[in-house]
DRENDO-1510 file (C-alpha; in Angstrom, 1 decimal, always signed):
<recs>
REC; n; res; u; v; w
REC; 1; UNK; -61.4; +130.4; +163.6 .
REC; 2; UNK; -62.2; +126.9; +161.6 .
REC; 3; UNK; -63.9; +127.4; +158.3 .
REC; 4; UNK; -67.1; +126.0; +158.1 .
REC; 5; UNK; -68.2; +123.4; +155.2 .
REC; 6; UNK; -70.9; +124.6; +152.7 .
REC; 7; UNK; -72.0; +121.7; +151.0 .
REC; 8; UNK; -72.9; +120.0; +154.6 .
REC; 9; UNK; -76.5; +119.3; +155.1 .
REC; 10; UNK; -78.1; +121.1; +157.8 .
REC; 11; UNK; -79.3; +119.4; +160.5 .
REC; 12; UNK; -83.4; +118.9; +160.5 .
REC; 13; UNK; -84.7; +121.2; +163.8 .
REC; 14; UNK; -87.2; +119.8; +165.8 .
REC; 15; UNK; -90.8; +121.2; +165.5 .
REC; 16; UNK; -90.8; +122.8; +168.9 .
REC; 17; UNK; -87.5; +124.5; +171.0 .
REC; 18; UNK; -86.8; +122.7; +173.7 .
REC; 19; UNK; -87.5; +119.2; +173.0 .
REC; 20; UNK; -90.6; +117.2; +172.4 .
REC; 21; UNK; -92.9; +119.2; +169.6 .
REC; 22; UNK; -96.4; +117.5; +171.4 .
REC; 23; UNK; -95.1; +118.2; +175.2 .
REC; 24; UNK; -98.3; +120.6; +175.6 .
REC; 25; UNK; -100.5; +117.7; +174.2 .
REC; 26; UNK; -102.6; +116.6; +177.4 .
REC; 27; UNK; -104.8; +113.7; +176.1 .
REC; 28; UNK; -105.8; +112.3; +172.9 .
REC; 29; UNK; -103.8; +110.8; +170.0 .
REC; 30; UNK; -100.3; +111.9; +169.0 .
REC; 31; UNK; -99.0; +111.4; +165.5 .
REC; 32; UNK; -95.2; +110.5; +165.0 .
REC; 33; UNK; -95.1; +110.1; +161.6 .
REC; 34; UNK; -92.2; +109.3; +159.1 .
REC; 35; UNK; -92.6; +110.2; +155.4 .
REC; 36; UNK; -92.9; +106.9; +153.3 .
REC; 37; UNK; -90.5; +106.5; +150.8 .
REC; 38; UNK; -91.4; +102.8; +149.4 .
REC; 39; UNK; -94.4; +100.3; +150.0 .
REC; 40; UNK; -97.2; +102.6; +150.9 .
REC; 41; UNK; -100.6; +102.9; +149.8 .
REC; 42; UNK; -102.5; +106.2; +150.2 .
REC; 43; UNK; -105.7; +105.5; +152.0 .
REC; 44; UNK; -108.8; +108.4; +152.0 .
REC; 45; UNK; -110.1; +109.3; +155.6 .
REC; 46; UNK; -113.8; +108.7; +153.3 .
REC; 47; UNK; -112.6; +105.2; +154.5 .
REC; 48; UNK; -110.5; +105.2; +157.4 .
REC; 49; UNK; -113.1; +107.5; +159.2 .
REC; 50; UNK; -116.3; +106.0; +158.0 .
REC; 51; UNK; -118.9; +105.8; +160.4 .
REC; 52; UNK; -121.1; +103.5; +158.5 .
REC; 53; UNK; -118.5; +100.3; +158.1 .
REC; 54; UNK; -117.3; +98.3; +160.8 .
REC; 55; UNK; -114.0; +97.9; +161.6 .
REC; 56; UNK; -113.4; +94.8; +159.8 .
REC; 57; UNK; -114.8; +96.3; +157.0 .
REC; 58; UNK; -112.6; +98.9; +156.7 .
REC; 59; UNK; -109.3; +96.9; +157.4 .
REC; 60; UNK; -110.1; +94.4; +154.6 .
REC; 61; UNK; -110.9; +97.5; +152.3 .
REC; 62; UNK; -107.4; +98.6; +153.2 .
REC; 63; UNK; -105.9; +95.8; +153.0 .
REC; 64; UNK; -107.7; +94.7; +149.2 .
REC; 65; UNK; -106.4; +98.2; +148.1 .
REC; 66; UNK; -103.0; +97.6; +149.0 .
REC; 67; UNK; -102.7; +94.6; +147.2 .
REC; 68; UNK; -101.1; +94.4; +143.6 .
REC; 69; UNK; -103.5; +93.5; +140.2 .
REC; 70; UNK; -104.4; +90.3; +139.8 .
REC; 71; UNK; -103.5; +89.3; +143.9 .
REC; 72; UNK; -106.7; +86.8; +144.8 .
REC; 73; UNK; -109.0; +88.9; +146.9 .
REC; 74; UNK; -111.9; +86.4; +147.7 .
REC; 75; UNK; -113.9; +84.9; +150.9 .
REC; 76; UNK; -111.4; +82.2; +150.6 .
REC; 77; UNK; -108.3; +83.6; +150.3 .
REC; 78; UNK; -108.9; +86.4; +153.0 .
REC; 79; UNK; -110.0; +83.8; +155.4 .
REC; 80; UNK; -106.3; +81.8; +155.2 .
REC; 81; UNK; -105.1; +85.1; +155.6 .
REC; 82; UNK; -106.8; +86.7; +158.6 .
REC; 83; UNK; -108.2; +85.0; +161.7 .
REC; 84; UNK; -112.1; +86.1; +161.3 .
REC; 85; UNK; -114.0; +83.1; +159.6 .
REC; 86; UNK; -115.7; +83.1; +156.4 .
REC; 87; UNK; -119.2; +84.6; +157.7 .
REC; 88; UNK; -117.8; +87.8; +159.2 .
REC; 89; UNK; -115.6; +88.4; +156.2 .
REC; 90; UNK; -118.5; +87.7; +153.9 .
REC; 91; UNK; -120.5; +90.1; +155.6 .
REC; 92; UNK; -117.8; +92.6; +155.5 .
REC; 93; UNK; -117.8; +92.3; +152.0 .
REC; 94; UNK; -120.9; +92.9; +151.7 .
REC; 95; UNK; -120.5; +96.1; +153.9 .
REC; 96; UNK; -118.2; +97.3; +151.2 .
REC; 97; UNK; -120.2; +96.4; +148.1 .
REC; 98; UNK; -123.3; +98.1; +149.6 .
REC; 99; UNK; -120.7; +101.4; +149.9 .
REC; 100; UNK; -119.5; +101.3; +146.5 .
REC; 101; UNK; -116.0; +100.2; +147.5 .
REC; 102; UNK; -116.0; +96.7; +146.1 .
REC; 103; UNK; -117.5; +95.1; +143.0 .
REC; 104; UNK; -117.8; +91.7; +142.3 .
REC; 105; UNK; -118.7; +90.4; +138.6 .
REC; 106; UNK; -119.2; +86.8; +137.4 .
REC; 107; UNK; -117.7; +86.6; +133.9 .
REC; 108; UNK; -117.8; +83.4; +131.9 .
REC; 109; UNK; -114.2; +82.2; +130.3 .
REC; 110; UNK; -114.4; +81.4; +126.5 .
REC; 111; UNK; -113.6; +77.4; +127.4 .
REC; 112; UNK; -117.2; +77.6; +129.5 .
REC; 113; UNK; -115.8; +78.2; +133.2 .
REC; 114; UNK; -117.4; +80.8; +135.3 .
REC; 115; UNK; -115.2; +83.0; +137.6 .
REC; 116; UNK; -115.5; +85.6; +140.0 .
REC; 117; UNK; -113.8; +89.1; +139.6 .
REC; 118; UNK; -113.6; +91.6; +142.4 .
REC; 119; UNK; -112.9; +95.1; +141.3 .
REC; 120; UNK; -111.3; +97.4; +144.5 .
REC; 121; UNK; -112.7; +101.3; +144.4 .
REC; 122; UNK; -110.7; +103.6; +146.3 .
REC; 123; UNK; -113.1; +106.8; +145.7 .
REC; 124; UNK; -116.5; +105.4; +145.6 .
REC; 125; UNK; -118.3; +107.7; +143.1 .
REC; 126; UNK; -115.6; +109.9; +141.4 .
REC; 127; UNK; -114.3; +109.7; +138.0 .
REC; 128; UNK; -111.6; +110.7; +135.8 .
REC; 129; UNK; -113.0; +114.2; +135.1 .
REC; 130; UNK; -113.1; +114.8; +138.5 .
REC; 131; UNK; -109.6; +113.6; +139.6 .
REC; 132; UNK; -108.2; +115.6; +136.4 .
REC; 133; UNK; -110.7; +118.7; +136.9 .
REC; 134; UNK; -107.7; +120.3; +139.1 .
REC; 135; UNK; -105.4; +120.1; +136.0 .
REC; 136; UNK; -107.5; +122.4; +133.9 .
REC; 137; UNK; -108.6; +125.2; +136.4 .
REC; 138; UNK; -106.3; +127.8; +134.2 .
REC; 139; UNK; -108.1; +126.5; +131.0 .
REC; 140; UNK; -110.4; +128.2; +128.7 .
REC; 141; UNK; -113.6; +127.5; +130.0 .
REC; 142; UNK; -115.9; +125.5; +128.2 .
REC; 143; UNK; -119.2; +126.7; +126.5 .
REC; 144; UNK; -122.4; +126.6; +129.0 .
REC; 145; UNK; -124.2; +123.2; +128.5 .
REC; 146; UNK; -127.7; +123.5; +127.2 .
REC; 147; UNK; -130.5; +122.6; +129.5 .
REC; 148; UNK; -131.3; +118.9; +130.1 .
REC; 149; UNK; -134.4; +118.2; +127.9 .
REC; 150; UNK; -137.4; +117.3; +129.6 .
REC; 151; UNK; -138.3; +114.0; +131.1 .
REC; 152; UNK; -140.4; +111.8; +128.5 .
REC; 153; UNK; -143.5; +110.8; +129.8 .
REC; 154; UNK; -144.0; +107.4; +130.6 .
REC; 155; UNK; -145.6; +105.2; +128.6 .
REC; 156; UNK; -148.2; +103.0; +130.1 .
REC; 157; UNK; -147.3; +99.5; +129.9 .
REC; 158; UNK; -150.1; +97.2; +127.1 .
REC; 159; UNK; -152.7; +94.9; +128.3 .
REC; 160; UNK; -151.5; +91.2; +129.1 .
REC; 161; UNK; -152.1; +88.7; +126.5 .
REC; 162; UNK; -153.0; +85.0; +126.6 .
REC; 163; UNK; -150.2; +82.7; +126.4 .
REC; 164; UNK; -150.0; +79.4; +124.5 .
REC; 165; UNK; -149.6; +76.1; +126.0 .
REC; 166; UNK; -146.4; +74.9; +124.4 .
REC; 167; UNK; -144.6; +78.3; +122.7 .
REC; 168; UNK; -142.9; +76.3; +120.5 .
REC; 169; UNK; -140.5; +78.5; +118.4 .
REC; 170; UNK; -142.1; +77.8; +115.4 .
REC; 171; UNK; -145.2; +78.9; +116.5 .
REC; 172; UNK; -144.2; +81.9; +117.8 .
REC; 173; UNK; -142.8; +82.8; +114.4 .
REC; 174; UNK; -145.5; +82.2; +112.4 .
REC; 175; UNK; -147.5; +84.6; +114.8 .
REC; 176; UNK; -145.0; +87.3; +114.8 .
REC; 177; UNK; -145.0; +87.1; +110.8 .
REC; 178; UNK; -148.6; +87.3; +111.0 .
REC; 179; UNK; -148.5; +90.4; +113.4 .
REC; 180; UNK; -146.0; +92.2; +111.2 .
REC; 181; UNK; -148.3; +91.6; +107.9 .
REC; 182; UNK; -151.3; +93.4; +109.6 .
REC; 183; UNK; -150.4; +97.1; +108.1 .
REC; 184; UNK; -151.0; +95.7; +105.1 .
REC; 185; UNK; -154.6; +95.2; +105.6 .
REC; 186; UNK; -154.7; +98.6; +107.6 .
REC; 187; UNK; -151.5; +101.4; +107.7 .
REC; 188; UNK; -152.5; +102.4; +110.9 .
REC; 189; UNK; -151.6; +98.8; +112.1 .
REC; 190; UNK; -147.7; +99.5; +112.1 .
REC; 191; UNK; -146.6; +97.9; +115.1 .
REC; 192; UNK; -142.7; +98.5; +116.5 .
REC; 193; UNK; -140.4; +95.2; +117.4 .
REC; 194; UNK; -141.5; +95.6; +121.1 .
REC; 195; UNK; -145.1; +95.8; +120.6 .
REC; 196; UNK; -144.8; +92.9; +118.4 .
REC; 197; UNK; -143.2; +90.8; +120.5 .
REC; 198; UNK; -145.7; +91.4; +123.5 .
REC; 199; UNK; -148.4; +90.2; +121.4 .
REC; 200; UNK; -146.4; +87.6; +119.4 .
REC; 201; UNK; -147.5; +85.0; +122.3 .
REC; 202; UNK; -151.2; +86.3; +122.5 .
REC; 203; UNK; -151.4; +85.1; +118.8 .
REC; 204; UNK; -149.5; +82.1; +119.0 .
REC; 205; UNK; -152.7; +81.2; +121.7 .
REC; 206; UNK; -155.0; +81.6; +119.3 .
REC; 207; UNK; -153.0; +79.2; +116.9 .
REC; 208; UNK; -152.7; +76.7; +119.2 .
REC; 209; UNK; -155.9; +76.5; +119.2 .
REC; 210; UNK; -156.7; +75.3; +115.6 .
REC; 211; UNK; -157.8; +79.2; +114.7 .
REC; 212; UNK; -156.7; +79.5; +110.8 .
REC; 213; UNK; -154.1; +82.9; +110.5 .
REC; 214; UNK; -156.5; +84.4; +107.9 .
REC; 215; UNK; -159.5; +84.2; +110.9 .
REC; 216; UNK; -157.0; +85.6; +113.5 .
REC; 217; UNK; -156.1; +88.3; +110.9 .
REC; 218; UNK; -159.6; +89.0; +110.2 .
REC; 219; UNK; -160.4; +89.6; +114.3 .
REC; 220; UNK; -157.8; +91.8; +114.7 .
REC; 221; UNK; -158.5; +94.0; +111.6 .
REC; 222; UNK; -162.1; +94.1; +111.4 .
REC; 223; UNK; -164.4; +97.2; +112.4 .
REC; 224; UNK; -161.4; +99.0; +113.7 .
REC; 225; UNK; -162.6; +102.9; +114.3 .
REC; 226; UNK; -162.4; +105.6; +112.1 .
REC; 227; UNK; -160.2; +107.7; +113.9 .
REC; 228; UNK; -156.4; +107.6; +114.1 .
REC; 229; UNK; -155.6; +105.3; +116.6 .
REC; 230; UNK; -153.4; +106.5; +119.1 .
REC; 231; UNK; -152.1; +103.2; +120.3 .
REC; 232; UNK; -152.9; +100.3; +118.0 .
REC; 233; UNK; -151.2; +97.7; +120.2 .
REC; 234; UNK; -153.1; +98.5; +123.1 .
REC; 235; UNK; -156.3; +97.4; +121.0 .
REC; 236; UNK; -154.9; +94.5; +119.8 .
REC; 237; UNK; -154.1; +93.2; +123.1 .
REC; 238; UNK; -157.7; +93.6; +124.1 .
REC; 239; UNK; -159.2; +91.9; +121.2 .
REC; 240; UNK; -156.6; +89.0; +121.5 .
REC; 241; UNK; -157.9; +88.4; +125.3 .
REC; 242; UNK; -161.4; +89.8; +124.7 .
REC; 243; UNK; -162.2; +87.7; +121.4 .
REC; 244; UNK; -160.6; +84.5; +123.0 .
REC; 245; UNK; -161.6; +81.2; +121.1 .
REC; 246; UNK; -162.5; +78.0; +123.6 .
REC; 247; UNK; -159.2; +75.4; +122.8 .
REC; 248; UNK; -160.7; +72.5; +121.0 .
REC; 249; UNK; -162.6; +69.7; +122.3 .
REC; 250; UNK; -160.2; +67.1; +121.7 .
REC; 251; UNK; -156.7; +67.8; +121.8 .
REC; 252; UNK; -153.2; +66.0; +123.0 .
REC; 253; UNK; -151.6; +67.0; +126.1 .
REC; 254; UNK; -148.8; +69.8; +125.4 .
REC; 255; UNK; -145.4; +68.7; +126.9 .
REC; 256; UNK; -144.8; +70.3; +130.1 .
REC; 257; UNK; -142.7; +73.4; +130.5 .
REC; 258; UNK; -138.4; +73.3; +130.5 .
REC; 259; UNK; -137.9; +73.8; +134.1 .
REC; 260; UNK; -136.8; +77.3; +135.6 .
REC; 261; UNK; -133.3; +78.5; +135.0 .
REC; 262; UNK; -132.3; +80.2; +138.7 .
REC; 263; UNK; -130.1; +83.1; +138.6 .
REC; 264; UNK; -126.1; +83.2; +139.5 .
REC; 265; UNK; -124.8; +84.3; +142.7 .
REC; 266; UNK; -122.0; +83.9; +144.9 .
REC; 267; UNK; -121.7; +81.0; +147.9 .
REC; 268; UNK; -120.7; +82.6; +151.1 .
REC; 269; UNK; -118.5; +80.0; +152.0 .
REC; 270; UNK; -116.1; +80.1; +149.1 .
REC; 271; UNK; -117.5; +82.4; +146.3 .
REC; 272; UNK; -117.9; +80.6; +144.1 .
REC; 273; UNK; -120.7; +80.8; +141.4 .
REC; 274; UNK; -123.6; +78.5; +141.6 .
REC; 275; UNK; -127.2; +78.6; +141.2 .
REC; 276; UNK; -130.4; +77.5; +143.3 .
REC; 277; UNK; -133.5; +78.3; +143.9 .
REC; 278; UNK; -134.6; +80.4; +147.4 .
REC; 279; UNK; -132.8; +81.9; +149.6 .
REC; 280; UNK; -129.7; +79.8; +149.9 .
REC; 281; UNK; -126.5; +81.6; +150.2 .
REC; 282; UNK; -124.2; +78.5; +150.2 .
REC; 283; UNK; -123.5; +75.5; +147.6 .
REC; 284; UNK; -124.3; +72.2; +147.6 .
REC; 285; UNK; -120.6; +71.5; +148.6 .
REC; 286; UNK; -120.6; +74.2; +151.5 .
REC; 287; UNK; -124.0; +72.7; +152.6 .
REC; 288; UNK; -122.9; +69.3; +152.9 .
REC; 289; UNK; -119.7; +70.6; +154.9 .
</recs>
C-alpha cells in the first residue's frame, strides 16, 4: 500500500454531500460567494438594505465609499461617470446628506478660491468610542457618571431697540463706550458684552439724532427704582424705545444701506459655490446653458 503525503493540502468539501449545498433552495436568492482577497470595500446592510434611499442613492453611496481619498466625488464628476444626468444624481445626493451619509463643506483656500469638499460616512452616527467599545469589554469599568445637571432656564430674549439711520462704525462705538460707562453712575447698571451690543444700536439712534451723550446718559440713569434690578437691560431697552427723541427738523439724507450679502450654496448643475438671492439652485452659467 502507497504511503500517503502529509504536508498535502486537503481538499475543501462541499457544504452539502451529494453535490450542490442550495439543491433544497426552492425560490428566492442564492448566494455563491468567494472570499475577497484584494479590492473590496465592506459595505453595512444599514445601507444596502435601506428602505428610505432609492436605489440610485444607495449605489452612488457605494460607489463614493469605495473610492480612494482625495478621488473627485462631485455632481460633475459622477455624471461623466454614470449614465443618470445631473438632476437625478443631485437629488440622490441630497438623499444621502439628509441620511447622514454624505457631507458637503464649502472651505475657502488661503489665495481666496472657494471649493467644495464632500466627506463620505460609512456609519452615519457612530464614533470612535463606539467602534473601539468592543476592545475594552474585559477592562476595569469606569466610575458611574454623575447625573447630567439640570436644564438652564431660558432666558427671555430683551425688547427691540430703535436702530439708526446710517450705523456708521464710529457711531456705534461711541454708543457702546457710552453703554459701558453707565455703572459708573449706578453699579447696578453692569451690563455683559451681549446686552451691550443689543442696545449699542438703540443708542447710536438717539445719537444720530443730535441727542448730546451726557442727555442720553442722563435718560437712561435717572429715577431708576430702588430695588435691585433683576434685569437692567431689559429696562434700558424700554427707555431707549419709550423715551424716543423726534430726528431733527432739518437734516441731510443718510446714504442708503450696503446691499444684502446672500448666503453660499451649491449649483445643482456643477456644484460649484455661488450666491443669489431666492430660491435658485443653479448659477448664472448653468442658467444661461
Amino acid at each position: 500500500m502507497d504511503t500517503q503525503n502529509l504536508s498535502a493540502r486537503r481538499r475543501a468539501r462541499s457544504g452539502v454531500a451529494g453535490g450542490n449545498p442550495h439543491s433544497d433552495v426552492r425560490s428566492g436568492v442564492v448566494h455563491d460567494n468567494t472570499r475577497h482577497a484584494s479590492r473590496f470595500t465592506v459595505i453595512g446592510n444599514h445601507l444596502a438594505q435601506n428602505g428610505a434611499l432609492s436605489g440610485l442613492a444607495i449605489g452612488l453611496a457605494v460607489h463614493i465609499q469605495s473610492l480612494p481619498t482625495g478621488a473627485p466625488a462631485d455632481i460633475k464628476a459622477l455624471s461623466a461617470r454614470f449614465p443618470e444626468g445631473t438632476r437625478r444624481i443631485a437629488s440622490a445626493l441630497r438623499e444621502l446628506e439628509a441620511h447622514g451619509y454624505l457631507r458637503r463643506e464649502v472651505k475657502r483656500l488661503p489665495n481666496g478660491r472657494i471649493i467644495t469638499r464632500t466627506i463620505s460616512c460609512n456609519q452615519p452616527g457612530a464614533t470612535r468610542e463606539h467602534q473601539s467599545g468592543a476592545t475594552r469589554e474585559h477592562q476595569q469599568p469606569a466610575d458611574p457618571a454623575p447625573p447630567p445637571p439640570p436644564p438652564p432656564r431660558k432666558k427671555r430674549a430683551l425688547p427691540p431697540v430703535p436702530r439708526p439711520s446710517y450705523p456708521s462704525p464710529a457711531l456705534v462705538q461711541q454708543a457702546t463706550d457710552l453703554l459701558a460707562g453707565l455703572r459708573r453712575v449706578d453699579p447696578r447698571l453692569l451690563l455683559s458684552a451681549c446686552d451691550t451690543a443689543h442696545l449699542a444700536p438703540g443708542v447710536a439712534a438717539w445719537l444720530e439724532r443730535d441727542v448730546p451723550p451726557g442727555a442720553v446718559r442722563h435718560a437712561l440713569t435717572t429715577d431708576l427704582p430702588p430695588e435691585d434690578l433683576h434685569r437692567p437691560a431689559a429696562l434700558l431697552a424700554y427707555r431707549l424705545t419709550a423715551q424716543l427723541p423726534p430726528p431733527p427738523a432739518f437734516r441731510a439724507p443718510a446714504p442708503p444701506p450696503p446691499p444684502p450679502r446672500h448666503e453660499l450654496r451649491n449649483c445643482d448643475g456643477c456644484d460649484r459655490a455661488f450666491r443669489a438671492p431666492g430660491p435658485d439652485t443653479r448659477c448664472r452659467d448653468c442658467r444661461d446653458t
